[in-house]
C-alpha positions, 0 to 999 in steps of 0.5 A: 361582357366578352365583347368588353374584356376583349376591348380591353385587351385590344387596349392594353396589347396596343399599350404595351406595343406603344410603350415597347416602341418608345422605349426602343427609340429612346434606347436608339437615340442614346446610342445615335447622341454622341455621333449626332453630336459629332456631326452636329459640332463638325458642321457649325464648330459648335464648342471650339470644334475644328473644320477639316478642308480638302484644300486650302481658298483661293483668297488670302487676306489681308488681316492678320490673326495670331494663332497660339498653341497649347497641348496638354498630356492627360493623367495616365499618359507619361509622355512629353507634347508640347508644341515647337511654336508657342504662337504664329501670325497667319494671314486668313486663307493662308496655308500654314504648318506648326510641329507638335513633339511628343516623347515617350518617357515610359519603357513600353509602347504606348498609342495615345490620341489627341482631342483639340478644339479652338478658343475661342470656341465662336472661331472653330467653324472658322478654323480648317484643318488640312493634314493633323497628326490627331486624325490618327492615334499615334504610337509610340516606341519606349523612349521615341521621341516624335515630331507631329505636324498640323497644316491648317488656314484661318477661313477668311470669312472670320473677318466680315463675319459680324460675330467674330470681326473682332477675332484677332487671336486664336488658341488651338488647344490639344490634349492627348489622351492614353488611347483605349487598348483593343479587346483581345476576340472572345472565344466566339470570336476567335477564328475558328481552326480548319480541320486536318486534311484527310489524305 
């Protein structure tokens, strides 16, 4: 009988062991989802998601792609954006630049940030960006009116890749969004004051 209970009670501590540890890792796996998610779409331009190069190829094309711009200003953000050029035709490898003008229209600063992707969302892996003024929260003065430039080359593969041969024209859409303010430390993690010397 003792020998039994104390199988059973083997049983259920490994149980309660199994269940703590899957719990765990599913805590784990929620938290670890949505920078997985951003590697995931930074590497195949999985939903429109842009690439971002060091340089631009070596190799220019002789197609030509037209690449429109979009921009947007989410609610909560009273700011002028739009871009300077409505579309641009661009030779595939070939390094090319657009301005995007942002207004402050409030009479505060305001740090606001910019989410983009292309459509459509199949060009993305094929969409390089060199230097982007939403690699960077943006700030801005009441009243201050700012020109923001991206540098950026269409990969010349999207012309003999059989899923987007047929890509003539690209929109790289951006939307900015009120950038989230920094918590103030909490009393725990505010520095703590050094103590008078004693002379």
């Amino acid at each position: 009988m003792a020998t039994a209970r104390r199988s059973l009670n083997r049983r259920n501590a490994g149980t309660v062991v199994l269940l703590v540890s899957v719990a765990a890792g599913m805590v784990g796996l929620s938290f670890a989802s949505v920078p997985l998610y951003r590697l995931f779409c930074a590497a195949t331009g999985f939903g429109g998601t842009t690439q971002r190069a060091g340089a631009p190829p070596t190799r220019i094309a002789a197609g030509l792609i037209i690449v429109r711009f979009d921009a947007q200003v989410a609610p909560g953000l009273d700011w002028e954006f739009r871009p300077l050029q409505s579309k641009i035709a661009v030779h595939p490898g070939a390094q090319s630049q657009v301005l995007f003008r942002a207004v402050n229209r409030t009479a505060a600063p305001v740090t606001a940030q910019a989410v983009y992707n292309v459509t459509p969302t199949k060009a993305g892996i094929y969409f390089d960006k060199l230097q982007c003024f939403c690699f960077n929260n943006q700030t801005l003065a009441p009243g201050q009116s700012v020109d923001m430039g991206v540098v950026f080359f269409v990969d010349p593969d999207i012309l003999t890749d059989p899923s987007t041969s047929e890509v003539r024209s690209i929109t790289l859409s951006y939307t900015m969004f009120r950038a989230p303010e920094a918590a103030s430390p909490t009393a725990s993690a505010a520095p703590r004051s050094q103590p008078a010397s004693v002379n």
